[in-house]
C-alpha positions as CSV (number, residue, x, y, z in Angstrom):
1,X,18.6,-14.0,12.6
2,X,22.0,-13.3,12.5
3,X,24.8,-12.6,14.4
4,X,25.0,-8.6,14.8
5,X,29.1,-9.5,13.9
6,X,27.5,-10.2,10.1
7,X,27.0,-6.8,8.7
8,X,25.1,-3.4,9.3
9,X,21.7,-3.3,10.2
10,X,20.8,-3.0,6.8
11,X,22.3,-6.4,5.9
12,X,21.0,-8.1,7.9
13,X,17.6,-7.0,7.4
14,X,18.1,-7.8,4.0
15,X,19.7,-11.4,5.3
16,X,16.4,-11.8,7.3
17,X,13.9,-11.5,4.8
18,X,15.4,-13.0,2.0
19,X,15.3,-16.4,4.2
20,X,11.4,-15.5,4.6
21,X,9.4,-18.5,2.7
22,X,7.4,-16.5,0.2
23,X,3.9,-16.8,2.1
24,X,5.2,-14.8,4.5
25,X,6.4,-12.0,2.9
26,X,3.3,-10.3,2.7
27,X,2.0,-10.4,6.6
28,X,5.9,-9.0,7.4
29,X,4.9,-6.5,4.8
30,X,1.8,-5.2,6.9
31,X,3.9,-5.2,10.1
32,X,6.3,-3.2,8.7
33,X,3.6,-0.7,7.6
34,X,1.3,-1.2,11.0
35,X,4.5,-0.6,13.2
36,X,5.6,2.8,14.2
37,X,9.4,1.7,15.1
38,X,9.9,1.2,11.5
39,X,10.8,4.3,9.3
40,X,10.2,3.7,5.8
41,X,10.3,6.6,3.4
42,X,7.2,7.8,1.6
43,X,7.9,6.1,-1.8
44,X,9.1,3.2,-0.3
45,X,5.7,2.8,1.6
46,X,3.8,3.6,-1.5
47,X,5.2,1.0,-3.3
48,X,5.1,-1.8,-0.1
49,X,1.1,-0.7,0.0
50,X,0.7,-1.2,-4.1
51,X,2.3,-4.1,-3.5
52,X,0.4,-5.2,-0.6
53,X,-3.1,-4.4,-2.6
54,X,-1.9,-6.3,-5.9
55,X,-1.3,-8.9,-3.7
56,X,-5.2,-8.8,-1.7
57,X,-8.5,-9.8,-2.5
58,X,-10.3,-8.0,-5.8
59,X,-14.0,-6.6,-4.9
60,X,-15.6,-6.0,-8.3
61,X,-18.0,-3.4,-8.3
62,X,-20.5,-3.1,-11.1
63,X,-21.4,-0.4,-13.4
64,X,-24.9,0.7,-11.8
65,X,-23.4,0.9,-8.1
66,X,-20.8,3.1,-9.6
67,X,-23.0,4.9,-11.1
68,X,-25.2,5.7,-8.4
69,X,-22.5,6.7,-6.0
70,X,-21.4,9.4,-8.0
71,X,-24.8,10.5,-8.4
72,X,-25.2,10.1,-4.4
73,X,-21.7,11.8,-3.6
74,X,-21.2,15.0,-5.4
75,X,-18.1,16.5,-7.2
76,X,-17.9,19.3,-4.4
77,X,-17.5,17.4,-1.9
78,X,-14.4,15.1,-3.2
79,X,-12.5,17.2,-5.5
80,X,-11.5,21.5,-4.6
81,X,-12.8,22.9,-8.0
82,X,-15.2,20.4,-9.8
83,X,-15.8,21.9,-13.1
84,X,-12.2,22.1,-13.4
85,X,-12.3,18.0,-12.8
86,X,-15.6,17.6,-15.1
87,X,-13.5,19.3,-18.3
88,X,-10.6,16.4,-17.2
89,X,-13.3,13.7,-17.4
């Protein structure tokens, strides 16, 4: 960490996690998310949690499941006017 003399907050933040080994980029990444004394701005959280989920496992979820979730779920319940949404599709 260094010295508080080194720069603004800001720098040396940025100081701190560009000596971070790469593997632990992303579990700082979550803490930073999970933490409320953190403020990040909404697009900068958006883009930390896309990068976060590139980052994470991949489930692969066939065709049929799909398929029979939508069937199971309807269009009413997820979206405010579903024929509006089915003309889209």
């Amino acid at each position: 960490m260094p010295p508080p003399e080194a720069g603004s907050k800001h720098e040396r933040l940025e100081a701190c996690l560009a000596q971070l080994a790469d593997e632990d980029l992303l579990p700082v990444a979550q803490r930073f998310l999970d933490s409320d004394k953190v403020f990040i701005g909404r697009a900068e959280r958006f883009a930390l949690e896309d990068a976060l989920w590139a980052a994470g496992p991949v489930v692969e979820i066939p065709g049929r499941v799909r398929r029979e979730l939508a069937r199971t779920v309807g269009l009413e319940l997820l979206v405010h006017r579903p024929e509006r949404f089915g003309w889209l599709l």
